[in-house]
VOSETOR-778947 format. One record per residue (C-alpha): x, y, z; residue in one letter. Coordinates in steps of 0.25 Angstrom, whole numbers, always signed. Example, Ala and Ser with C-alpha at 12.3 -4.5 7.8 and 13.67 -1.06 7.14 Angstrom:
<recs>
{rec {+49 -18 +31} 'a'};
{rec {+55 -4 +29} 's'};
</recs>
This chain:
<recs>
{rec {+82 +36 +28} 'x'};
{rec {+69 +28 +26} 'x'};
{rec {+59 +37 +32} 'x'};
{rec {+56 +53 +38} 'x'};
{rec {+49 +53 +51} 'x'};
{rec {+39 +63 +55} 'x'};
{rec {+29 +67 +65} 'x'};
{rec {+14 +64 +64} 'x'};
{rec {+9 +77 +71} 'x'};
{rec {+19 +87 +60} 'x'};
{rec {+18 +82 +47} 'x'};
{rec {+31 +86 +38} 'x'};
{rec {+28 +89 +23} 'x'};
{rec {+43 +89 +23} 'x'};
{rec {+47 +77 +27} 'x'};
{rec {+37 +70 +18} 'x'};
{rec {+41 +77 +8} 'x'};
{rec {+56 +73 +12} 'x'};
{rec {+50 +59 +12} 'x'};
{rec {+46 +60 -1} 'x'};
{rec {+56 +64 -10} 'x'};
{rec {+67 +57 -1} 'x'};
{rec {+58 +42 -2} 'x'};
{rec {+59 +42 +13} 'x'};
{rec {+46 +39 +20} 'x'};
{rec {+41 +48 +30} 'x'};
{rec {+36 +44 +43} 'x'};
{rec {+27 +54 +51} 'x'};
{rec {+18 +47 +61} 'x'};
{rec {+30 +49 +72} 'x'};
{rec {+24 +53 +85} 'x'};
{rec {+29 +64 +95} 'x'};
{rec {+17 +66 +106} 'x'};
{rec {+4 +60 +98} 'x'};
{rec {+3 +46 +107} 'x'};
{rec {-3 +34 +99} 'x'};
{rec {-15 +28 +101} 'x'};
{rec {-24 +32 +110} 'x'};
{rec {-23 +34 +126} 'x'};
{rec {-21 +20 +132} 'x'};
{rec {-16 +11 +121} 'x'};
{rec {-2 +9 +123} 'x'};
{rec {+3 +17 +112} 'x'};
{rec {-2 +29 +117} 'x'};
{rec {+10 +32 +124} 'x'};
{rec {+25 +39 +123} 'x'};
{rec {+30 +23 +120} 'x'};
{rec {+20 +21 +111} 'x'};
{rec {+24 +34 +103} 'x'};
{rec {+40 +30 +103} 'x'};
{rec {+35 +16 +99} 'x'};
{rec {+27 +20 +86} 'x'};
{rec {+38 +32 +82} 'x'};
{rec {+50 +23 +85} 'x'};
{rec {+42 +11 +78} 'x'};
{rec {+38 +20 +66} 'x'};
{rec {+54 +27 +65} 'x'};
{rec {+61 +11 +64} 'x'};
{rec {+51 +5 +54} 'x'};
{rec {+52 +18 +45} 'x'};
{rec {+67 +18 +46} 'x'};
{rec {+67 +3 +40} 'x'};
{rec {+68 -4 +53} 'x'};
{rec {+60 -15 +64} 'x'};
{rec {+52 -7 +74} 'x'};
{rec {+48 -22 +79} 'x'};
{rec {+53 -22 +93} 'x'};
{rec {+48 -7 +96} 'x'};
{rec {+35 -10 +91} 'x'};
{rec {+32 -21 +100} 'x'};
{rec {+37 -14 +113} 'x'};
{rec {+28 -15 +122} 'x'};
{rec {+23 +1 +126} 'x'};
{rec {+12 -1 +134} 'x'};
{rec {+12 +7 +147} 'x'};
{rec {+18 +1 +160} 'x'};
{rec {+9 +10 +169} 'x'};
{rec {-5 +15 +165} 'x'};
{rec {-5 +29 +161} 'x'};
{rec {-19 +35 +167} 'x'};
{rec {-15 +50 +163} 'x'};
{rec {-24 +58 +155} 'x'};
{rec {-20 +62 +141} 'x'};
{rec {-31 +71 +134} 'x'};
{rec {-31 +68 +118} 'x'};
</recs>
């Protein structure tokens, strides 16, 4: 196993300390709700999440993330709903 994957918003003592004495490297930037960007760029959305997790999980793990990071993920419809941050 090449790498340990956690979540940004619940930082894991644990699993870093796992990381460590095991030489594995551990990944905690995942995202689970927190969007990217900021409302209106195209990676502020649910395809822009998967994209950077699935992105981050296939490069960890030793392998080319090429195609999925150049999928095009803007929106097909514009989203005019208010989100408050």
């Amino acid at each position: 196993m090449k790498a340990i994957f956690g979540s940004e918003v619940f930082p894991s003592p644990v699993l870093e300390q796992i990381g460590r004495e095991t030489g594995v490297t551990y990944i905690d930037v995942l995202r689970d709700d927190d969007l990217l960007g900021e409302p209106g760029d195209p990676e502020h959305s649910f395809l822009g999440l998967m994209q950077f997790d699935y992105v981050t999980m296939i490069e960890a793990l030793g392998g080319d993330a090429t195609a999925l990071r150049n999928l095009d993920i803007t929106d097909v419809a514009p989203d005019t709903a208010n989100y408050p941050q």
